[in-house]
C-alpha positions as CSV (number, residue, x, y, z in Angstrom):
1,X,4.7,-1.5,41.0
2,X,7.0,-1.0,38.2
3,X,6.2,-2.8,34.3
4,X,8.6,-3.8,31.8
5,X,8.2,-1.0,29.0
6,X,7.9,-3.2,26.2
7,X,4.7,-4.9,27.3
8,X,2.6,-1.5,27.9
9,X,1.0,-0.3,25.2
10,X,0.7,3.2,24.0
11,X,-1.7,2.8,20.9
12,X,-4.6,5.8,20.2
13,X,-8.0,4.8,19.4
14,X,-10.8,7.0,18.1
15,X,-13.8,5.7,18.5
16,X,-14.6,2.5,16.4
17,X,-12.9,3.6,13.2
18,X,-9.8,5.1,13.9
19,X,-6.8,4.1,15.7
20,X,-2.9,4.1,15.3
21,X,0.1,2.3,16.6
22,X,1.9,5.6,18.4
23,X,-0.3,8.3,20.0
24,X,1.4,10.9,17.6
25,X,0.0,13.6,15.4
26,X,2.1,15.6,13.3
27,X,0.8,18.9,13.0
28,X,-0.5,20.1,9.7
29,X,2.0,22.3,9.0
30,X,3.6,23.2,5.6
31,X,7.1,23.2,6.3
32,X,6.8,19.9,7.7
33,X,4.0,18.0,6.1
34,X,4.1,17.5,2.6
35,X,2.7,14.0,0.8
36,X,5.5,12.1,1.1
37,X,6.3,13.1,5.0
38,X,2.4,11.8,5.4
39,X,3.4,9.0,3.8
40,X,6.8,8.1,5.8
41,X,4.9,8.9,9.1
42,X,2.5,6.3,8.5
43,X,4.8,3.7,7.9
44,X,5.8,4.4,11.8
45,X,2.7,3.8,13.0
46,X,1.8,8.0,13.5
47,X,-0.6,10.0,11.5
48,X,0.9,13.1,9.6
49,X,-1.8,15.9,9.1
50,X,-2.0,17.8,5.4
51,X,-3.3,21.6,5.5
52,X,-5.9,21.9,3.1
53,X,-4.8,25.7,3.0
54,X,-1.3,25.5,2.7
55,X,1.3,25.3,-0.6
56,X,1.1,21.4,-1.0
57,X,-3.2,22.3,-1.9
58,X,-2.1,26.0,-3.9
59,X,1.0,24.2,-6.4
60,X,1.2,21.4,-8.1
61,X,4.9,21.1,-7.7
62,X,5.1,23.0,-4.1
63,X,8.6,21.7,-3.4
64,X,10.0,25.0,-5.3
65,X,7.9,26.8,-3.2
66,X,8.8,25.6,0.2
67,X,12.4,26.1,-0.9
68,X,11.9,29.6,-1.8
69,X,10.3,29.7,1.6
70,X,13.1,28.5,3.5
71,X,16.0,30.2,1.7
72,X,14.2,33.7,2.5
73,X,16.1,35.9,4.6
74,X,15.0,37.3,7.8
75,X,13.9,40.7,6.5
76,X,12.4,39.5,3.3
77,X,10.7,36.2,4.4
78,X,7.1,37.1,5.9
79,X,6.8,39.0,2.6
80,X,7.7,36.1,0.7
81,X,4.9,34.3,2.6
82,X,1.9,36.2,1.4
83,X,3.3,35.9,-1.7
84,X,3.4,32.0,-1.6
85,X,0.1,32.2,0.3
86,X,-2.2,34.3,-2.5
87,X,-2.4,31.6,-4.9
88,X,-6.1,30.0,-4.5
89,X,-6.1,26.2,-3.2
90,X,-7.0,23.9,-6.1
91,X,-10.1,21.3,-5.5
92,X,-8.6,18.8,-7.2
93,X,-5.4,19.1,-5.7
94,X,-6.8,18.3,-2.4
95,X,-8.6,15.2,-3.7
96,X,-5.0,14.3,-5.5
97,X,-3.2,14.8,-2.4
98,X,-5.5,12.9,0.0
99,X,-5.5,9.9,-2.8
100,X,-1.7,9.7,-2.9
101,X,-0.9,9.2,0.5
102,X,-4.0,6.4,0.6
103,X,-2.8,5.0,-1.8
104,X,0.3,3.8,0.2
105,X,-1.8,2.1,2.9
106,X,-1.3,4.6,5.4
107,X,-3.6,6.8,7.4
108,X,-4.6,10.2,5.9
109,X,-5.9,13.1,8.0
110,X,-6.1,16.3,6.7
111,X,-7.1,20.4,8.4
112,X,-9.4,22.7,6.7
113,X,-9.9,26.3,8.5
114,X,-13.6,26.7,9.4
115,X,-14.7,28.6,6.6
116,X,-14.5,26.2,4.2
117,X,-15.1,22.8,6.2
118,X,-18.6,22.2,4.8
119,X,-17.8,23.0,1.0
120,X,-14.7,20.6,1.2
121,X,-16.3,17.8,3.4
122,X,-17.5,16.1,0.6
123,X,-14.4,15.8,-1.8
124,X,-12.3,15.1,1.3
125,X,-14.7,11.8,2.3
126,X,-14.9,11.0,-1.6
127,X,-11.1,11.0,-2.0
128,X,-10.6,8.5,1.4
129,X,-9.3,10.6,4.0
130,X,-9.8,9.0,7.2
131,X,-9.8,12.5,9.7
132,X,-11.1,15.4,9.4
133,X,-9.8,18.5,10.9
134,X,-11.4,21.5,11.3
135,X,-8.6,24.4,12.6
136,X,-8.4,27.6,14.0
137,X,-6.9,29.8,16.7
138,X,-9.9,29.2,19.0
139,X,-12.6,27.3,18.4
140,X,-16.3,27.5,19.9
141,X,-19.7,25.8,19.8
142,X,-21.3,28.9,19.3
143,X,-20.5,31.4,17.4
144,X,-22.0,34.9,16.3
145,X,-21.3,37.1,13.2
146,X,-23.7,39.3,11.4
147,X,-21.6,39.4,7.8
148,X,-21.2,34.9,7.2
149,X,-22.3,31.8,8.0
150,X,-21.5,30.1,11.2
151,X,-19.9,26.4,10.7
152,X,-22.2,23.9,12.8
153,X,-20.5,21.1,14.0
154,X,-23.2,19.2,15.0
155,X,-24.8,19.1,11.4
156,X,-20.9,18.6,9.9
157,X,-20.5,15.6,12.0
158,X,-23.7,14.0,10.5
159,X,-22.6,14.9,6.8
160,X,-19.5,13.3,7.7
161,X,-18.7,9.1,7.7
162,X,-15.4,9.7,9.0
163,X,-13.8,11.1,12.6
164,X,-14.2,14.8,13.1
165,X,-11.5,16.7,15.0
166,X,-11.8,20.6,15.8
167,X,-9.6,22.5,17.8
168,X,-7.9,24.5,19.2
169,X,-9.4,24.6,22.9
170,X,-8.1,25.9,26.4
171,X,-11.2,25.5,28.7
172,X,-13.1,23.0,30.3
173,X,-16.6,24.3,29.5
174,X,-15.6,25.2,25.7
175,X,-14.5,21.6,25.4
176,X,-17.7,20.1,26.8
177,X,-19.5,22.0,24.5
178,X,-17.9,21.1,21.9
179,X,-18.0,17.2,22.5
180,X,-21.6,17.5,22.8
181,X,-22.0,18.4,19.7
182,X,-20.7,14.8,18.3
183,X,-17.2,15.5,17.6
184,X,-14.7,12.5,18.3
185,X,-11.2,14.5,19.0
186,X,-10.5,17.6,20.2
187,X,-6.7,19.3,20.0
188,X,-6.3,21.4,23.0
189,X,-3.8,24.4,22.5
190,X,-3.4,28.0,22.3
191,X,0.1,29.6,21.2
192,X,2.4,27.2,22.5
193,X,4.3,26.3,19.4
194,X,7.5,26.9,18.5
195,X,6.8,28.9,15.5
196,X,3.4,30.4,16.7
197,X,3.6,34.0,18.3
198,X,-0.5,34.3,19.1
199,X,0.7,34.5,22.9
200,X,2.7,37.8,21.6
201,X,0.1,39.0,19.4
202,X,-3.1,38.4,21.0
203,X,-2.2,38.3,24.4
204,X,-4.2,35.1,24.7
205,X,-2.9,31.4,26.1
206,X,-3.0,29.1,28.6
207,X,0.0,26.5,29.8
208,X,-0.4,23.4,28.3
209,X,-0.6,21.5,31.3
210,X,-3.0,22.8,32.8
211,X,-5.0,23.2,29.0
212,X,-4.9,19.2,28.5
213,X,-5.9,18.7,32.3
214,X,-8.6,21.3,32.1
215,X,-10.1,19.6,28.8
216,X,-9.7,15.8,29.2
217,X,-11.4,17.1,32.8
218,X,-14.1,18.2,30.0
219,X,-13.9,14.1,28.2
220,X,-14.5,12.2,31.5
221,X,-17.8,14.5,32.5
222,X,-18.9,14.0,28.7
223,X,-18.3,10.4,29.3
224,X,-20.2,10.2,32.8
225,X,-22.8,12.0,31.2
226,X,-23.1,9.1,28.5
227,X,-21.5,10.4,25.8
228,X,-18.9,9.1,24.0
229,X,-15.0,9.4,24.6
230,X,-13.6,11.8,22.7
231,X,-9.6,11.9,21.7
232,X,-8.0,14.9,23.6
233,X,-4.9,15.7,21.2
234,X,-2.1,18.2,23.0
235,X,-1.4,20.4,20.4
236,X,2.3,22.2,20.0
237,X,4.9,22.9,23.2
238,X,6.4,20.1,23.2
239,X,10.5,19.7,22.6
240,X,11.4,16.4,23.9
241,X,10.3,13.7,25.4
242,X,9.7,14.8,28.5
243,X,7.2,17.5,27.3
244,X,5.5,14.5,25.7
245,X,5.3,12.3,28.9
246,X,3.7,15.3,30.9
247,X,0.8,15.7,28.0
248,X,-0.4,12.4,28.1
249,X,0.4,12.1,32.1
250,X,-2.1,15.7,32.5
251,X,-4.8,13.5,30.1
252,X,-3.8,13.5,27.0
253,X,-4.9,10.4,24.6
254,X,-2.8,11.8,22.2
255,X,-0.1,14.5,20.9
256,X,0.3,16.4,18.3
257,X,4.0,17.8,17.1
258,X,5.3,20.2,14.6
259,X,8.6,21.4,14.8
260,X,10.5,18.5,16.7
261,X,9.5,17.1,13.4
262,X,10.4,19.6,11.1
263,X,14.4,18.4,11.9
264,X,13.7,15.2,10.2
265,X,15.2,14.4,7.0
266,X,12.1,13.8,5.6
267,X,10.4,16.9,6.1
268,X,9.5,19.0,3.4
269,X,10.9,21.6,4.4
270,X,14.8,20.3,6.1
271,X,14.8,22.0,8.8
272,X,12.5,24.6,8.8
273,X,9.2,25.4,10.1
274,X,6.1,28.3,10.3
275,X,2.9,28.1,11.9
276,X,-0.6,28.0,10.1
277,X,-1.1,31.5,10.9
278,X,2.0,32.9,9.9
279,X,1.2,33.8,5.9
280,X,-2.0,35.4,7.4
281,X,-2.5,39.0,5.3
282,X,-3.7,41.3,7.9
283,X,-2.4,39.6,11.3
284,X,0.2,37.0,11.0
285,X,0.1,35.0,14.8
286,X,3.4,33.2,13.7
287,X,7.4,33.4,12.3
288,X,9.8,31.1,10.6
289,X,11.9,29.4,12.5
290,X,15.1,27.7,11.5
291,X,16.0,24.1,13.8
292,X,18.5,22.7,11.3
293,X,18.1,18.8,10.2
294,X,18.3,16.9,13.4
295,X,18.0,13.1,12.8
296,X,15.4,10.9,10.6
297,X,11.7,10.6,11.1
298,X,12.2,7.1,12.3
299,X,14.9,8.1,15.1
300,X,12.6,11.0,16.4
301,X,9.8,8.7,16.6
302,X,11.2,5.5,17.9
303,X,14.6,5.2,17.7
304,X,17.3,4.5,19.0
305,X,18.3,7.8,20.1
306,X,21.6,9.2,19.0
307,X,21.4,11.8,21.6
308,X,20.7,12.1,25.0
309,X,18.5,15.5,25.6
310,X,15.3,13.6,25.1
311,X,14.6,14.8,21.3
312,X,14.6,11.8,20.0
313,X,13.3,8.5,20.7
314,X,9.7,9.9,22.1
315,X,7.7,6.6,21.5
316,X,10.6,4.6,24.2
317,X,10.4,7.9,26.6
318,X,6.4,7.7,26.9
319,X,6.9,3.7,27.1
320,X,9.7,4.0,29.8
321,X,7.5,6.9,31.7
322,X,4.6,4.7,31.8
323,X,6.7,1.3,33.0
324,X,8.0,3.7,35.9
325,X,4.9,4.8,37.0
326,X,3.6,1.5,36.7
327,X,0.6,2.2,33.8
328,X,-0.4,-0.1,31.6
329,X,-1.3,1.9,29.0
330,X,-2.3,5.8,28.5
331,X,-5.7,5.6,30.2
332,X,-3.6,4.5,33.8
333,X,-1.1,7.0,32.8
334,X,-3.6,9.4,32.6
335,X,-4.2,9.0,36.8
336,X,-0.9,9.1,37.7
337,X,0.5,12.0,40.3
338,X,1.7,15.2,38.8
339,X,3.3,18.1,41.3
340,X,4.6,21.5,40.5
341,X,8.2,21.5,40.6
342,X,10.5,23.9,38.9
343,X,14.1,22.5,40.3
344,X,13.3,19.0,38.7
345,X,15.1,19.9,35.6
346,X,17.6,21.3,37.7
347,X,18.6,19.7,40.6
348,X,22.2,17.6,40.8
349,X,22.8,18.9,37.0
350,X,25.0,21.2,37.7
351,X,28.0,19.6,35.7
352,X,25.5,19.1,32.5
353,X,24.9,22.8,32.8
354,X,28.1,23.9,33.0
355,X,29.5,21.8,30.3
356,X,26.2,22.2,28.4
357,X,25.4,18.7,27.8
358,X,22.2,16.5,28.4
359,X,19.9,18.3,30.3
360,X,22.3,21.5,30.4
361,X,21.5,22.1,26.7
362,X,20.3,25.5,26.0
């Protein structure tokens, strides 16, 4: 059975408290998410993430910033980084930030590294945030260190009246861990970004197919074991919509996307993008990257699509996928088949590769 894409719906829900109109996340990343890009994502029916620790937290005008940023060269630019990076995050700019995009009716989410998740919880519920993100390269329910204080997320999720998300997870017994603990999403993810090089770096990663299948493996025994569901957000390696389809079809409730973003018009950055990690003094686990200004936020998100190599347009792909495969929404999606096959973005293209159009695109 086949369904008319229209009538299936692709909404996210977070427990009781949260949901949104499109299953997308934009990921908190400076050189795409500023206050206003929160703002404009909203509007669409997504959820734009704000780091807590980037320049929009550090400046009060961080557009000059961001510019400096982007107009780096190649040799100068991780330099120019740390630079930008050294000046402390401001309190009250977070509570300032979080207040101006509530206070265009939109969703606010925001990511904190765990270090400083309890001592920010409170101004970050006070100010009207509705998520809260706790972020880092790998993330575990147990954790030892002799020289600070290990984050609990159990007791964090009881100081908190709002969602708590953590991330980033690989592995199915990590993730049930962690949802035991009372957390309602979990982003699922480790190097696959654009931008990120942790994969180069650390040597550490897993495909993000089998990741999301692995962890939302994790949600159902959580639920069978009474608990509640818990969002499983892809995080990074997706390019177009077809990347997007395949998250949601290995589990995925949601997905969340940085620099297929970061070519919007209203990004903060036009056209440029850098993973959390990248500023990092002593290891950075990600570069700048330069994707140009692509289309608007709008014709990424839901078109119509002035292209035809899937980058835009990713709300009609992931309705069209699920009409195909005859789902009714994400949950059915989530059972369909999925095979191993290599050739399928190559077989019968060879005129779009040798012209280099549609799928032939480099």
């Amino acid at each position: 059975m086949t369904l008319n894409p229209d009538e299936v719906d692709i909404g996210f829900s977070m427990g009781a408290r949260f949901s949104l109109p499109l299953p997308f996340w934009g990921s908190a990343m400076d050189g795409v998410v500023d206050v206003d890009f929160a703002i404009a994502m909203g509007r669409l029916g997504g959820v734009a993430v704000l780091n807590l620790d980037g320049v929009h937290t550090r400046y009060e005008d961080s557009a000059p910033v961001i510019r400096k940023i982007a107009e780096a060269d190649k040799a100068t630019v991780n330099a120019v980084l740390k630079e930008a990076y050294r000046e402390p995050v401001k309190p009250n700019l977070i509570a300032e930030r979080i207040k101006a995009i509530k206070d265009a009716g939109v969703p606010c989410a925001v990511s904190t590294v765990p270090a400083r998740a309890e001592e920010r919880a409170d101004v970050v519920q006070r100010a009207g945030a509705d998520v809260y993100i706790v972020q880092g390269t790998v993330l575990t329910a147990r954790h030892s260190s002799r020289s600070y204080h290990q984050l609990a997320f159990d007791e964090l999720v009881r100081a908190c009246d709002i969602p708590v998300v953590v991330g980033n997870c690989v592995q199915y017994d990590t993730a049930l861990e962690l949802m035991e603990t009372g957390i309602a999403g979990i982003l699922v993810g480790v190097g696959p970004g654009a931008a990120c090089t942790t994969r180069g770096v650390l040597g550490v990663g897993v495909p993000q197919v089998t990741a999301t299948a692995d962890v939302a493996a994790a949600r159902d025994e959580h639920m069978r074991r009474g608990g509640m569901r818990v969002g499983v957000i892809t995080d990074g390696g997706m390019r177009i919509g077809a990347d997007v389809c395949k998250a949601f079809a290995a589990g995925a409730d949601a997905v969340m996307i940085g620099t297929p973003l970061a070519g919007a018009e209203e990004s903060a950055s036009k056209g440029f993008n850098w993973g959390m990690a990248t500023p990092d003094p002593n290891l950075p686990r990600g570069t700048r990257i330069h994707v140009g200004t692509k289309a608007t936020l709008r014709e990424i998100l839901l078109g119509p699509a002035r292209v035809d190599d899937g980058s835009q347009n990713f709300a009609g792909a992931l309705r069209s996928a699920l009409g195909v495969c005859g789902a009714r929404d994400i949950a059915e999606f989530q059972h369909v088949e999925m095979v191993i096959a290599p050739a399928i973005v190559s077989e019968g293209k060879v005129f779009q590769q040798a012209q280099h159009v549609g799928m032939g695109k480099s």
